[in-house]
C-alpha positions as protocol buffer text, in pm:
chain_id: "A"
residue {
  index: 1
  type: UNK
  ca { x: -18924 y: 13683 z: -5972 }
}
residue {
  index: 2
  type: UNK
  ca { x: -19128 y: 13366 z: -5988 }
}
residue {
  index: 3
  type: UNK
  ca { x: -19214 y: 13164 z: -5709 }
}
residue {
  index: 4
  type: UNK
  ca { x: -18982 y: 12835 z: -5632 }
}
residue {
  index: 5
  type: UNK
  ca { x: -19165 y: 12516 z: -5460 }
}
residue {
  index: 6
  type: UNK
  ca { x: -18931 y: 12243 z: -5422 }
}
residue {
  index: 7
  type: UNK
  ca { x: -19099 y: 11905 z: -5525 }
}
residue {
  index: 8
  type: UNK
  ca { x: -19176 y: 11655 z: -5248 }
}
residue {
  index: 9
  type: UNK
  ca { x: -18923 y: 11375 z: -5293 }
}
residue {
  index: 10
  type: UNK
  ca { x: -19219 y: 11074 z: -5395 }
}
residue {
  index: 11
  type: UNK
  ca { x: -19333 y: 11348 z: -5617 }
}
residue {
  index: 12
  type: UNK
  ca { x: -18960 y: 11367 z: -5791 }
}
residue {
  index: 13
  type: UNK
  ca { x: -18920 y: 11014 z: -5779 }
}
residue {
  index: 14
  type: UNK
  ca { x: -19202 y: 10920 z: -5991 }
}
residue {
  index: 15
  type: UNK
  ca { x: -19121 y: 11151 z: -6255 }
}
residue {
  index: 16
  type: UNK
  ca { x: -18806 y: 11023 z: -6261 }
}
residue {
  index: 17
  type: UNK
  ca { x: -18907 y: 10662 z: -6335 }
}
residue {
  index: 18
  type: UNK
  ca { x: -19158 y: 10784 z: -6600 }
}
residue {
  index: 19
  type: UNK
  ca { x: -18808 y: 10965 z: -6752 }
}
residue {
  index: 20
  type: UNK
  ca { x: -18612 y: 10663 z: -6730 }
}
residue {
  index: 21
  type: UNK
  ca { x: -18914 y: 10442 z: -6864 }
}
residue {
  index: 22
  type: UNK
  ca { x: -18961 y: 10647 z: -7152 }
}
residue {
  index: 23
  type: UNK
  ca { x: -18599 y: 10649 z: -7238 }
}
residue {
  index: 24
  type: UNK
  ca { x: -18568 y: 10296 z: -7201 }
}
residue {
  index: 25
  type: UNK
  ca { x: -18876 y: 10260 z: -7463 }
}
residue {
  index: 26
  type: UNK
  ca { x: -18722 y: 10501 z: -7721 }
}
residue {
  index: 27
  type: UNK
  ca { x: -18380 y: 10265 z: -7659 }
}
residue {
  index: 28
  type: UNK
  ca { x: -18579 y: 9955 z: -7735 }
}
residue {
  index: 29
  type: UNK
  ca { x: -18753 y: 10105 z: -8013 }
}
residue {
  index: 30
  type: UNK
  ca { x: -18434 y: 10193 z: -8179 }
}
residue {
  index: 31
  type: UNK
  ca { x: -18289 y: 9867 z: -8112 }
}
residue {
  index: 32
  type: UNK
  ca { x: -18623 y: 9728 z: -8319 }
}
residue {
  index: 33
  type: UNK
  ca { x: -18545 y: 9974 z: -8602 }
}
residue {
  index: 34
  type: UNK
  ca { x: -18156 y: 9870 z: -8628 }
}
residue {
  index: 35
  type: UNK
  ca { x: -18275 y: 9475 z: -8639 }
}
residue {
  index: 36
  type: UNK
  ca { x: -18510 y: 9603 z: -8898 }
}
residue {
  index: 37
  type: UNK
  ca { x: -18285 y: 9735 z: -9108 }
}
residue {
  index: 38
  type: UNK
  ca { x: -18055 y: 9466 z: -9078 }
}
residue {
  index: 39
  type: UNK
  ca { x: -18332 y: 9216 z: -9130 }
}
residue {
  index: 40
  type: UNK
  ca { x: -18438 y: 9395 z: -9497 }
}
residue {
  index: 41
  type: UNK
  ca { x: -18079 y: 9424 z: -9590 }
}
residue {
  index: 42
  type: UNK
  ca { x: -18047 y: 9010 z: -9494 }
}
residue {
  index: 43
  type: UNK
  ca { x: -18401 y: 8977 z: -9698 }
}
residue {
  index: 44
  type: UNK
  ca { x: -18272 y: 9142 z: -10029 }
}
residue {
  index: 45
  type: UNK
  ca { x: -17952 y: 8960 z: -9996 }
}
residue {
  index: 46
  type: UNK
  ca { x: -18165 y: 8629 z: -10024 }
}
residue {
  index: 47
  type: UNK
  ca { x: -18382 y: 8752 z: -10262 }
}
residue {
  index: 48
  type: UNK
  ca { x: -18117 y: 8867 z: -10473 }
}
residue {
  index: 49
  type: UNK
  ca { x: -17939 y: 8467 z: -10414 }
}
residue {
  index: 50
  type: UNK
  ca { x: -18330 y: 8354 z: -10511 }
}
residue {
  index: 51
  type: UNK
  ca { x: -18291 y: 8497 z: -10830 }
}
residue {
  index: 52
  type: UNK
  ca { x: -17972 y: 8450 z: -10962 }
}
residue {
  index: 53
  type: UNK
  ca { x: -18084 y: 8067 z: -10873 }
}
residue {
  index: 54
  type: UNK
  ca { x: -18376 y: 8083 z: -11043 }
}
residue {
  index: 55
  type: UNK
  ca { x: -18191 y: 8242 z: -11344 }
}
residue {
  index: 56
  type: UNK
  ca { x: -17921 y: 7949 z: -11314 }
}
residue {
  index: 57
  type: UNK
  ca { x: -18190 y: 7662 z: -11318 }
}
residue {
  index: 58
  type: UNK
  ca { x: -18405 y: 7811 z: -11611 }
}
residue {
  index: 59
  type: UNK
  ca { x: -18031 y: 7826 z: -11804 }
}
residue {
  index: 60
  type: UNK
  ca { x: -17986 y: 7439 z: -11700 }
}
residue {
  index: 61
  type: UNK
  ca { x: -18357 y: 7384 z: -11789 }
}
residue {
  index: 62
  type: UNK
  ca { x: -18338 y: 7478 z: -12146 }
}
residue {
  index: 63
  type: UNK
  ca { x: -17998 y: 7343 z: -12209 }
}
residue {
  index: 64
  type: UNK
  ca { x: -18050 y: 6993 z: -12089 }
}
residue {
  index: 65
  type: UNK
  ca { x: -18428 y: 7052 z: -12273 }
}
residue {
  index: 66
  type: UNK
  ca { x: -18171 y: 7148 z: -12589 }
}
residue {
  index: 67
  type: UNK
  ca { x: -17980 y: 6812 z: -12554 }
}
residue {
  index: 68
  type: UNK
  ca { x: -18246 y: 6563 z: -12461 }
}
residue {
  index: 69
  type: UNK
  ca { x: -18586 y: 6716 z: -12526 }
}
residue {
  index: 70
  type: UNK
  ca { x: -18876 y: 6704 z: -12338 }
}
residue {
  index: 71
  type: UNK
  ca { x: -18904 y: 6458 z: -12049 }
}
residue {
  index: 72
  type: UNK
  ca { x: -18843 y: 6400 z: -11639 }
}
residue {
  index: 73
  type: UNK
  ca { x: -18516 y: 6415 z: -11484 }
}
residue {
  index: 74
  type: UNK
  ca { x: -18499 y: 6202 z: -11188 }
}
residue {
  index: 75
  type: UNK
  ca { x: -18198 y: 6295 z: -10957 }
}
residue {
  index: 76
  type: UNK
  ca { x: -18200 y: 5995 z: -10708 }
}
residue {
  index: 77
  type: UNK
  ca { x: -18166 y: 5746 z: -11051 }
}
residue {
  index: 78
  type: UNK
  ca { x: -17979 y: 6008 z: -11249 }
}
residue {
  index: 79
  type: UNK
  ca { x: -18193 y: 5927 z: -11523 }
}
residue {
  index: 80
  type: UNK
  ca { x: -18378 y: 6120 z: -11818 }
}
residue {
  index: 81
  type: UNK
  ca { x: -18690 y: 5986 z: -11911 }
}
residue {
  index: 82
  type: UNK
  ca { x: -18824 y: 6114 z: -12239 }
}
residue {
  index: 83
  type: UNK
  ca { x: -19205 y: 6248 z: -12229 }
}
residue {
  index: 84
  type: UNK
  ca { x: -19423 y: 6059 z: -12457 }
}
C-alpha cells in the first residue's frame, strides 16, 4: 500500500488558488471566444447590409445615368448638373 502524507494546509491552499486561477482564465477565455463569435456573426451581418447597399446605389447610379446622362448630382441643391 502506498504511503499517505497529508499536505500542510499553506501547501493546499496555494494549489488551490492556482486551481481556481486557472479556471477563472479558461472562464474568461471562453467568454472572449463567445464575444468572438458573436462579433463575426454582427460583422457578416454588416457586410452582407454593405453590399446589398452597394448593389442598390450602382442600380440608382445607372438608372439616373440612363435618364440624365453623365453629370454631378448635388443632394443639398437637388440638382443634376450635366458634365461637359
Amino acid at each position: 500500500m502506498s504511503e499517505v502524507i497529508k499536505l500542510q494546509e499553506e501547501e493546499l491552499q496555494n494549489l488551490k488558488k492556482l486551481q481556481n486561477e486557472g479556471n477563472e482564465i479558461q472562464f474568461a477565455l471562453g467568454q472572449v471566444e463567445f464575444s468572438k463569435i458573436n462579433l463575426e456573426k454582427t460583422k457578416s451581418n454588416i457586410l452582407e447590409r454593405l453590399d446589398k447597399l452597394q448593389q442598390e446605389q450602382t442600380t440608382v447610379a445607372k438608372q439616373l445615368q440612363e435618364k440624365y446622362g453623365e453629370g454631378n448630382i448635388d443632394l443639398e441643391k437637388g440638382e443634376f448638373t450635366k458634365a461637359s
